[in-house]
N, C-alpha and C positions, 0 to 999 in steps of 0.2 A: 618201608622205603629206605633204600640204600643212598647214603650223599658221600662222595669222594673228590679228593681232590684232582684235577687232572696231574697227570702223570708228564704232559710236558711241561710243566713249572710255570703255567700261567696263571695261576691261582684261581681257574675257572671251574666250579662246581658240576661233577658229574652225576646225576640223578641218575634210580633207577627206582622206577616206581607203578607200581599197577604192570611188571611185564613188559613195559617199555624206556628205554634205555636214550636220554637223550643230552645235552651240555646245559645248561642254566647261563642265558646272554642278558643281556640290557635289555631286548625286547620282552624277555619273559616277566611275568607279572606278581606280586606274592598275594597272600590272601588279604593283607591287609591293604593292600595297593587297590584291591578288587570290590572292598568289603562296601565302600560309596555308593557302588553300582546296585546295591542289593537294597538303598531307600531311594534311589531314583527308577522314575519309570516312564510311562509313555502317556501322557497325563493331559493331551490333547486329544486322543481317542477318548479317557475318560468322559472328557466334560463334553464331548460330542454326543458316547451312549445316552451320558444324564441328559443330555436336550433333547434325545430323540427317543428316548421313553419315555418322556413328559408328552411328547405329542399324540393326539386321539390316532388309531388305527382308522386306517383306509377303509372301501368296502373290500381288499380283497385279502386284507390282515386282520383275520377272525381271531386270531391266538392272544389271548389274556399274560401269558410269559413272556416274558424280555428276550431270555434266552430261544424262545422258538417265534420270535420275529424278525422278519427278512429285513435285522437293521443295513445293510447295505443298500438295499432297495429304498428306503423307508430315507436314506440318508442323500441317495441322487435323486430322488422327489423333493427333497426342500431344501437342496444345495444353499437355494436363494434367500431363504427366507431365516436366515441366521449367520451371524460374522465366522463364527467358530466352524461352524460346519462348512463354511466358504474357503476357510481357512484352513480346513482338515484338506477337503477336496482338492484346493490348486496342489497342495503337498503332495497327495499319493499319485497326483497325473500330471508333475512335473519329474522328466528321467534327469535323472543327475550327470551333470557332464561330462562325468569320467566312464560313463558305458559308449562301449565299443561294443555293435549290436554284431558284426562279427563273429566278436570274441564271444559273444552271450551266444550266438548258434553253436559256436564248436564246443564250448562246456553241455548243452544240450546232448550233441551226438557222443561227449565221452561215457553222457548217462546208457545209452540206449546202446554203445560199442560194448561195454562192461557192464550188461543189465543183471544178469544173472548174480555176477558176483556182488554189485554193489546193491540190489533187495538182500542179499541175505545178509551183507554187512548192517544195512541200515536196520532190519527185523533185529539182528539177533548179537550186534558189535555196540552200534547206536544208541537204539531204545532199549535195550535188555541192561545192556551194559550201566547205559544212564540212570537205571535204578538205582544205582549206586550213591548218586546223589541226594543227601536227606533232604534240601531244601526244594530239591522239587519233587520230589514224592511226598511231602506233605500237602500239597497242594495238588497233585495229582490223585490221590487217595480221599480225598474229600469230593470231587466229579462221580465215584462210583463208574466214572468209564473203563476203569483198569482192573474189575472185575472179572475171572475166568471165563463167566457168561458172555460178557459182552465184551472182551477186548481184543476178539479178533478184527469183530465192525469198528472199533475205534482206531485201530491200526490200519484197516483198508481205505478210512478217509482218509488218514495221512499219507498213501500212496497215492490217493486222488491228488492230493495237493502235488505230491512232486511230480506227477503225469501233466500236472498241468502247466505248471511252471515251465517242463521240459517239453512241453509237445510242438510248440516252433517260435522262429522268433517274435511272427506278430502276437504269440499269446504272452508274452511278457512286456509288448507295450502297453499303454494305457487303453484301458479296454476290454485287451484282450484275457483270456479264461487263468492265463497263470495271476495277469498281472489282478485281477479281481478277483482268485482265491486267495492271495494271498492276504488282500484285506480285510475281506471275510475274516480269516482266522485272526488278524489284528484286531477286527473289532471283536471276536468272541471272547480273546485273553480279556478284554475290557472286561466285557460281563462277567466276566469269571472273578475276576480281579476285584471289582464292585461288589459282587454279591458276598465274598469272602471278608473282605472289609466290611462290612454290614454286618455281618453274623458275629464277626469278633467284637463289634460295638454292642449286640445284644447280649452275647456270653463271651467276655474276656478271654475267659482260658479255651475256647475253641480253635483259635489261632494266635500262635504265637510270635508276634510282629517281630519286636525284638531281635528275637534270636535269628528268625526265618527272612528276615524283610518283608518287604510288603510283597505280598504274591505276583505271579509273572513281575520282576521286575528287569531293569535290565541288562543285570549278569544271567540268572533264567533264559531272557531272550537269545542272549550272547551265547551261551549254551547251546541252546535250542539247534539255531544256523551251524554251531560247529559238529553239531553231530549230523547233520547232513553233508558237511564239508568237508571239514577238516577232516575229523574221526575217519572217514571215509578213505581219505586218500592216503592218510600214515598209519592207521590203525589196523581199521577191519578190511581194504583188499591185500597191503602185503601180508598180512597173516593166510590169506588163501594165493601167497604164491604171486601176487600181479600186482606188478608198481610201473606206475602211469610215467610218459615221459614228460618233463619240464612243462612244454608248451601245454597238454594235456590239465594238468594240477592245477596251471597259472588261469586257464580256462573255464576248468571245473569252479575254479573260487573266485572267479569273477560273477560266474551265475550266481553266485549264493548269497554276494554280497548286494547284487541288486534287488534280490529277493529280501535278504534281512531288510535293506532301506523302504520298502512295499511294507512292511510287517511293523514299521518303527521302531527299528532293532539299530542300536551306534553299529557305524559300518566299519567304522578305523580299523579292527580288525582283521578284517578282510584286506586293506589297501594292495597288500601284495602278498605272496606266498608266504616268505619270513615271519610276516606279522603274522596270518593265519596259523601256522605252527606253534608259533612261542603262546597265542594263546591259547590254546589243543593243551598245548601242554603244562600252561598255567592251570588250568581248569581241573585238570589230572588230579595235580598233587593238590589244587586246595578247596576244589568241591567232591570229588570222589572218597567218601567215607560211608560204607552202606552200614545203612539203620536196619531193624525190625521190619519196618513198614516196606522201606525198599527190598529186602529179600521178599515181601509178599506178593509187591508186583511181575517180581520178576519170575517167581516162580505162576504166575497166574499169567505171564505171556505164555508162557510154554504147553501151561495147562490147555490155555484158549487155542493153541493153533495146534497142539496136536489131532492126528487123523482129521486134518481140513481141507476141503480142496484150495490149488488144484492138485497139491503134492501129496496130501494125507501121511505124512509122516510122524511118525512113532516116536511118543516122549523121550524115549531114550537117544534116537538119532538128535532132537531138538537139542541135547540136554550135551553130546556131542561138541555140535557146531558152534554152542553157546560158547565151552570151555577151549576151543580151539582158538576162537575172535578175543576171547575176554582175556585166557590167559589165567594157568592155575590161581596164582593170586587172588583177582575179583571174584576170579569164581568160587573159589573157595569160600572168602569172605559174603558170597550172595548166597548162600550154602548151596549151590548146583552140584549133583552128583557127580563123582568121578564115574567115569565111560570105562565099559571093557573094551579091552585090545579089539573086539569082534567090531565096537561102535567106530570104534579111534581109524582101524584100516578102512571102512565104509568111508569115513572122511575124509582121510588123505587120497581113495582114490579119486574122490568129488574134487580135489581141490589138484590132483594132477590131470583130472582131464579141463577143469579151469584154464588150469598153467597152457594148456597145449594146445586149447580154440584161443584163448586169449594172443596165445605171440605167433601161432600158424598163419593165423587169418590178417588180410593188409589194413592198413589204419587209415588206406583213403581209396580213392577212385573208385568203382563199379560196383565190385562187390560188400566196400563196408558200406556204401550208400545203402544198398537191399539190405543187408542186415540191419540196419539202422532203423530205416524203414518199417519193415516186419516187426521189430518188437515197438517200435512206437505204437503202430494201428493194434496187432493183436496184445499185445500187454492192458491197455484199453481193455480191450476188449472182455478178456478173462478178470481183471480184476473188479471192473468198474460195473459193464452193463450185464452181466450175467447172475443169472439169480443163485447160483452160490458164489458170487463177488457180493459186493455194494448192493448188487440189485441195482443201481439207476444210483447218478450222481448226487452228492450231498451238496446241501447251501452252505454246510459249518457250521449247522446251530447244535446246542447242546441238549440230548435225549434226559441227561441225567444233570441235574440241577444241585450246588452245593446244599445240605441244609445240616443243623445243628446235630442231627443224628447218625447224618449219614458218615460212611467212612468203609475201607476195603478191607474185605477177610478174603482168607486162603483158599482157592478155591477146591473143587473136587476133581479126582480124574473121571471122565464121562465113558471111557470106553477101556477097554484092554485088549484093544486086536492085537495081533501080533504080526503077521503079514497082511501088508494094505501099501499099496502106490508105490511109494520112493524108496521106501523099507525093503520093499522085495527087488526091487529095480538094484540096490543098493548091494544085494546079496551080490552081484555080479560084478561090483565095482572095483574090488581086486583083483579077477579073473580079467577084465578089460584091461586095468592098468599094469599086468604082468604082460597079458598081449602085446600090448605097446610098446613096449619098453623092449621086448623080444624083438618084436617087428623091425622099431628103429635100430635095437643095436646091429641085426643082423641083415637090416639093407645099409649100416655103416661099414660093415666090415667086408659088404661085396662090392663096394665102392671101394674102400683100398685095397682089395686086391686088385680089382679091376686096373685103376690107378699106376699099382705095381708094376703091372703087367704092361702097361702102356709105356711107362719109364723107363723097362730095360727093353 
């Protein structure tokens, strides 16, 4: 990490750090400013799960696991019959006064205007990237969900969740499917949380409190929200070329922050753009230090989604888009292989035909509505109800349970095709982008003649 002095004599620190280049204000945060957040947590969900594991299962909750019971269900059946849980529930289904349900539509539609780019920031900027962080890959790697085998299904829940979040605005009232995934996944960090605390009271050195803080805690959470948000709009779309206007950003982080307050995640960060930034940015320089562990998941994202629908694309394209978003640095440091020029032109021409639907196409009336539209229903569709998606929606409970044993090795590569889907689609993607680039220069230049010719 580069730190300098600004150059016009205001004595204001200019980082450069992870490939991003920003000022150091009052808003930004140090690690030790931040370091509180990591023994505090969400510690009313706790003592809701421990009440509602203590209670006898229903007849239509056969599962003996904590983890694979419909505690949300389990928790609006006996709203009543406990302070705490009375007390969890006016919480998640009272909206906080500062939502402007407006504003929460149009950060929706910025999802759904820039869908392409922002799934690939959030796959492979976001998550990939955020392996970087040891204190949450320690507690990620203990789930076993971040396994080669199984980490493509644990990544397509988390797209269920933002499908749900974003698919209109009555799904983020109370109620509705964003606004009751999100608590789902609130109460699962619990269980997770709990049962990782358990484990380290039976074997000490299985988790280390101390150093790590207490699992999900909530800078973790704080985290969490900004790589869906923040990262998102400063990080991984201008790296592909497309930066969202003012009102756009301000919209986008307004969703996210009604979503963290769903999740029991502190919102202050979100309050307005500024704030969202400087903590992006905080988070950069004092959580982003990849460990062993974190090179393992990262490289077992790649693993799992290579040749997967509905793109099937080729480790080496993956590995590509990876060091494009992340930026030699991380990636380096996540040990991602350096791309040949053949992978690197594949990319830039994906990310110049990005640039060119992105600012072609209008940002209101008739036609963004239909395209908005379209990838709401069919994105659904392909990811979620289709049996190489999801298969059928998830509750959020957990397949893979921490225990004393358990922990993430490096996975295997499962195939070696060489041409499949996007890879061969991909072979074209220079030939298109010199097209274009022909095309436009040479209907500019019969516009000024044209022009010319009109003048004299």
């Amino acid at each position: 990490m580069a730190r300098t002095k600004s150059p016009k004599g205001n004595n204001r620190i200019e980082y450069h750090h992870w490939d991003h280049s920003f000022r150091w204000t009052e808003l930004h945060r140090s690690s030790e400013e931040l370091r509180p957040l990591t023994v505090s947590w969400d510690k009313l969900a706790d003592e809701c799960v421990d009440i509602i594991n203590g209670m006898p299962s229903g007849p239509s909750d056969t599962s003996k696991n904590p983890c694979k019971r419909d505690i949300y269900a389990l928790l609006s059946a006996n709203v009543d019959k406990n302070a705490k849980l009375k007390e969890f529930w006016t919480e998640i289904n009272t909206v906080p006064e500062w939502v402007d349900w407006e504003q929460i539509k149009r950060g929706q539609d910025v999802f759904y205007r820039y869908a392409i780019p922002i799934i690939i920031a959030l796959a492979f900027q976001s998550l990939l990237g955020g392996m970087g962080a040891p204190r949450v890959v320690e507690t990620l790697s203990r789930t076993g969900g971040f396994s080669a085998r199984v980490v493509r299904r644990r990544l397509l829940e988390t797209v269920q969740h933002t499908l749900d979040v974003t698919g209109s605005v009555n799904a983020m009232k109370p109620g509705g499917e964003g606004h009751v995934s999100s608590v789902r996944v609130r109460l699962l960090h619990s269980v997770v949380r709990l049962r990782i605390l358990n484990l380290a009271i039976q074997q000490p050195d299985y988790y280390d409190k101390e150093k790590y803080g207490v699992p999900i805690n909530d800078l973790d959470c704080i985290a969490t929200i900004n790589i869906f948000s923040s990262n998102v709009v400063w990080m991984g779309l201008p790296r592909q070329g497309v930066y969202l206007s003012k009102q756009e950003i301000e919209d986008y982080i307004a969703l996210w922050r009604l979503v963290a307050y769903y999740m029991g995640t502190p919102t202050e960060a979100w309050e307005n753009t500024e704030k969202a930034k400087a903590m992006m940015e905080s988070l950069l320089v004092s959580e982003i230090d990849p460990s062993e562990t974190g090179k393992i998941l990262a490289k077992n994202i790649i693993l799992g989604l290579e040749n997967t629908p509905p793109l099937y694309v080729s480790k080496e394209l993956l590995e590509a888009i990876t060091r494009l978003l992340n930026g030699k640095d991380l990636s380096d440091e996540l040990d991602i292989p350096r791309s040949s020029l053949y992978y690197r032109i594949i990319i830039y021409g994906y990310c110049f035909g990005v640039i060119i639907f992105s600012y072609m196409k209008p940002k209101s009336g008739f036609l963004d509505r239909k395209i908005i539209e379209w990838y709401r229903k069919y994105l659904r569709d392909i990811m979620i109800y289709r049996k190489d998606g999801l298969g059928g929606e998830t509750l959020f409970d957990f397949k893979y349970l921490p225990t004393l044993t358990r922990t993430t090795r490096l996975g295997k590569r499962r195939t070696n095709l060489k041409w499949h889907g996007m890879k061969i689609m991909g072979l074209f993607g220079p030939f298109i982008t010199l097209g274009l680039i022909l095309f436009l220069g040479i209907g500019w230049y019969s516009i000024s003649i044209a022009l010319s010719a009109i003048s004299s």
